[in-house]
C-alpha positions, 0 to 999 in steps of 0.5 A: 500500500505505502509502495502504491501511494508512493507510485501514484504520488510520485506521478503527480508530484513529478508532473508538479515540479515539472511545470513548476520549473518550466515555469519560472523566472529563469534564474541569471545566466541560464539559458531557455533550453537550460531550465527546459532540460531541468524541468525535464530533468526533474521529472525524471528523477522524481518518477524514477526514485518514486518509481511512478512508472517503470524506470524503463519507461521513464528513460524514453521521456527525453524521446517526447520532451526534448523535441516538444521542448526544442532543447534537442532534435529527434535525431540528436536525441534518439541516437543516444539510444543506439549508442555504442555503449548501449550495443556493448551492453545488450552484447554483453547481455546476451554473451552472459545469458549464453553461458547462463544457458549452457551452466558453465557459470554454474560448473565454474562456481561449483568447481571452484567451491570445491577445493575450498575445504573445510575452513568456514573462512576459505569457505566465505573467501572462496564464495566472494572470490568466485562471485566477485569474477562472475560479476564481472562478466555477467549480470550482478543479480543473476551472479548472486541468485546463482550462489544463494541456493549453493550458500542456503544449502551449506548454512543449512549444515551447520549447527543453529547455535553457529548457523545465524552469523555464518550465515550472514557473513556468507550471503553479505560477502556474497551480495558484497563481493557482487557489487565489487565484482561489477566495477572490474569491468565496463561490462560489470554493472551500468554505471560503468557504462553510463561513465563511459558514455557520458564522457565521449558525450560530454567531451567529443575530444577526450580519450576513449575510455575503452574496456582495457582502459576502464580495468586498469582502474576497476581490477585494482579496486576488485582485487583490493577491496574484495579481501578487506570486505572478507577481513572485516566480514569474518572479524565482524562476526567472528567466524572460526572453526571448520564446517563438514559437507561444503566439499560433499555438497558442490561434489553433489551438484556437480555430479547432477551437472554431468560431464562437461559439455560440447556446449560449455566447451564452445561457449566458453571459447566464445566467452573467451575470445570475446574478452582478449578482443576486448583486451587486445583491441589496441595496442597494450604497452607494458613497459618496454614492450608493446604488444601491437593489437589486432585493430592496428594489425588489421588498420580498422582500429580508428574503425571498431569499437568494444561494441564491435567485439560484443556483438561479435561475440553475442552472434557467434552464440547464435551460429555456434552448435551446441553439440547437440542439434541447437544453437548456443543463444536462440532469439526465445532465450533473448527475452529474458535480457535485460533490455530495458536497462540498456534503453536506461543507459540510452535515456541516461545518455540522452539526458547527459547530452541535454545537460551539455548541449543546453547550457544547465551543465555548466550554469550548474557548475558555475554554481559551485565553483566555491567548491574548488577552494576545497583541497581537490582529495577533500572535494572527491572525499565529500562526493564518494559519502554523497553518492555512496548514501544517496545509492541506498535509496536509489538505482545505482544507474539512476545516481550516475546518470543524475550526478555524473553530467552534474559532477563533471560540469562543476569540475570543469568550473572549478578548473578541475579534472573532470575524470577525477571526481567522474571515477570515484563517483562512479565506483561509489555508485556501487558501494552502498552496502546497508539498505536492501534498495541501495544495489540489486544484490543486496535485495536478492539477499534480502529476499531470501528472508535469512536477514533483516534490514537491521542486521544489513544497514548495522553491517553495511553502515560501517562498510560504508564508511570505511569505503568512504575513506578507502576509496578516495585514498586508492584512487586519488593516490594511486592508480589515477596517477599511474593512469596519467590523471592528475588535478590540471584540467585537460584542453579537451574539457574546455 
């Protein structure tokens, strides 16, 4: 009931706002088109925090709006929806329902879950580990509804006096190492993608960030962050001792599973084929060697894209046997992808463009140009704890797509890099751990009924607040610097 109200609430109060904002005064140095996009603006982040209507279809409203409005013209607007970056996305999408359809992403769990032993901490470890690498590729969701029947069937082995904190130590590092998991890739979960298209967007003249560029930033952060999520979960709730039948019970399975397939062989090389295009696209320098990349061997890398190689790879599903008289993907298998979030990422886009091209991006800026008295590691410091608190009541999509246009104009304002508050920005999108609503993961977990929302904002909160500080300190000290991102704004956001 409080969910319907807030639904039929949140439709009118964003249709208020609306007019409201189109309405008045226009406020000192904002263009027309600048207050148009914002009355826009709001009302999409009324109906999409509301959830007035599905969010899906809230991201259509600049299709509508933007021409009525004469902020863009149909085709500036529609083409944000067949962005590269969407292509990439529904690639990946359909690359990870390949596997999901064949079971090799449950055979890889299981066998690695295997030779955890007996170690209730390995055990953990090894979960997170296994879901943290999963959710690079595929779907954070359906990486964590993977594992939960597999986790539900070994907390159940354990004694009631031990079961309640290994437990929750379990499918918190579970829904933990997911969210982490996703930032390694720009595959791994939307706000990568919404970064990344916002910044070939918003600066037409910047360097692409492409999917090596993007995991030279998020890979660190996975390989740090999931083993201190682990430490702080195990000494949390003190996890000790060894627990019998883990082994025994991924053993089970697997033997229901059956001998590996012609099917998981194939969509596997696929899978695999499709990541080293992604890698090996251009070339990749290490050190004093250089190893050239097929695009530059073949003269088409001013020509491709990672859309390219997604879509590559999501068609070879389509003509590759599965061993037994059926395609690896079929167009049925289809419907179950998650297209409405890519159309997301197209409205997010547009609604980027809309911020840029208007003007409201950098009158917004200006408005806070205050802040660049602020020591530049303080500035990413108080947006990390914003965005990360803000995500815990709101899409993790949906935060990026609102802040990032936001965040990159007052940069630009304050003479600060703009990729420098844009990443951690980014990154924290997928960092809030208290609230079931704050990512898609922490929901699936909480709908298993095995804990309460008191049990994950008391574990989450604190989480927060270490990432809070954590995150900002490896970014900022270290590996934007390798990446050649420092303070001084670049010529191509001018």
């Amino acid at each position: 009931m409080i969910r319907t109200n807030s639904k039929k609430y949140g439709i009118w109060i964003g249709l208020l706002l609306f007019l409201v904002v189109l309405l008045a005064p226009l406020p000192n140095g904002l263009p027309e088109e600048g207050q148009k996009t914002a009355a826009v603006a709001i009302l999409m982040i009324i109906w999409w925090v509301s959830e007035a209507i599905p969010i899906y279809i809230t991201a259509f409203l600049p299709v509508a709006l933007f021409p009525f409005l004469g902020i863009m013209t149909s085709t500036e607007t529609t083409k944000n929806y067949g962005h590269d970056y969407v292509l990439m996305l529904l690639g990946a999408f359909i690359l990870a329902k390949g596997i999901e359809n064949q079971r090799l992403h449950k055979r890889i769990a299981l066998s690695t879950i295997k030779l955890l032993g007996t170690s209730k901490r390995h055990i953990i470890l090894g979960f997170m580990l296994v879901t943290a690498f999963l959710s690079m590729w595929i779907t954070n969701m359906a990486v964590v509804l993977i594992m939960l029947p597999i986790a539900t069937a070994l907390i159940q082995k354990e004694p009631l006096e031990q079961r309640k904190k290994f437990g929750l130590a379990l499918l918190l590092g579970i829904a933990y190492a997911a969210s982490i998991g996703g930032t390694g890739t720009l595959i791994g979960t939307p706000p990568n993608l919404v970064f990344a298209g916002l910044v070939t967007t918003l600066y037409p003249n910047a360097p692409v960030i492409d999917f090596l560029e993007w995991m030279k930033i998020g890979l660190p952060v996975v390989i740090l962050f999931v083993p201190i999520v682990w430490f702080y979960l195990i000494n949390h709730f003190k996890i000790h001792h060894r627990m019998e039948g883990g082994s025994n019970i991924a053993t089970d399975t697997l033997k229901t599973l059956g001998s590996i397939t012609k099917g998981e062989k194939r969509v596997f090389y696929i899978f695999l084929i499709t990541a080293l295009g992604w890698i090996f696209k251009k070339d990749l320098v290490l050190g004093f060697v250089t190893i050239p990349g097929w695009g530059s061997l073949l003269g088409v890398e001013a020509y491709i894209h990672d859309s390219t190689v997604a879509l590559f790879g999501a068609i070879a599903l389509f003509i590759t046997s599965d061993g037994k008289g059926n395609r690896l993907m079929t167009w049925d298998a289809t419907k179950e992808v998650p297209w409405g979030v890519a159309m997301f990422l197209g409205g997010g886009l547009a609604l980027g463009a809309a911020f840029n091209n208007s003007g409201l991006a950098k009158w917004i800026g200006n408005s806070f140009t205050s802040l660049a008295s602020l020591p530049d590691f303080i500035i990413i410091l108080l947006i990390v704890g914003l965005i990360i608190f803000i995500t815990e009541v709101n899409s993790n999509t949906a935060t990026a797509t609102i802040f990032l246009p936001i965040l990159a104009a007052m940069a630009v304002a304050g003479s600060i890099h703009p990729l420098l508050v844009m990443i951690p920005a980014t990154f924290a999108c997928s960092f809030a751990f208290m609230l079931p609503s704050g990512t898609g993961t922490n929901t699936v977990i909480f709908a298993s009924d095995q804990i309460t929302i008191a049990e994950m904002a008391k574990t989450g909160f604190w989480l927060n607040l270490l990432f809070i500080f954590l995150l900002p300190l490896l970014l900022y000290f270290v590996i934007l610097p390798l990446l050649g991102i420092d303070a001084e704004i670049p010529a191509w956001a001018n």
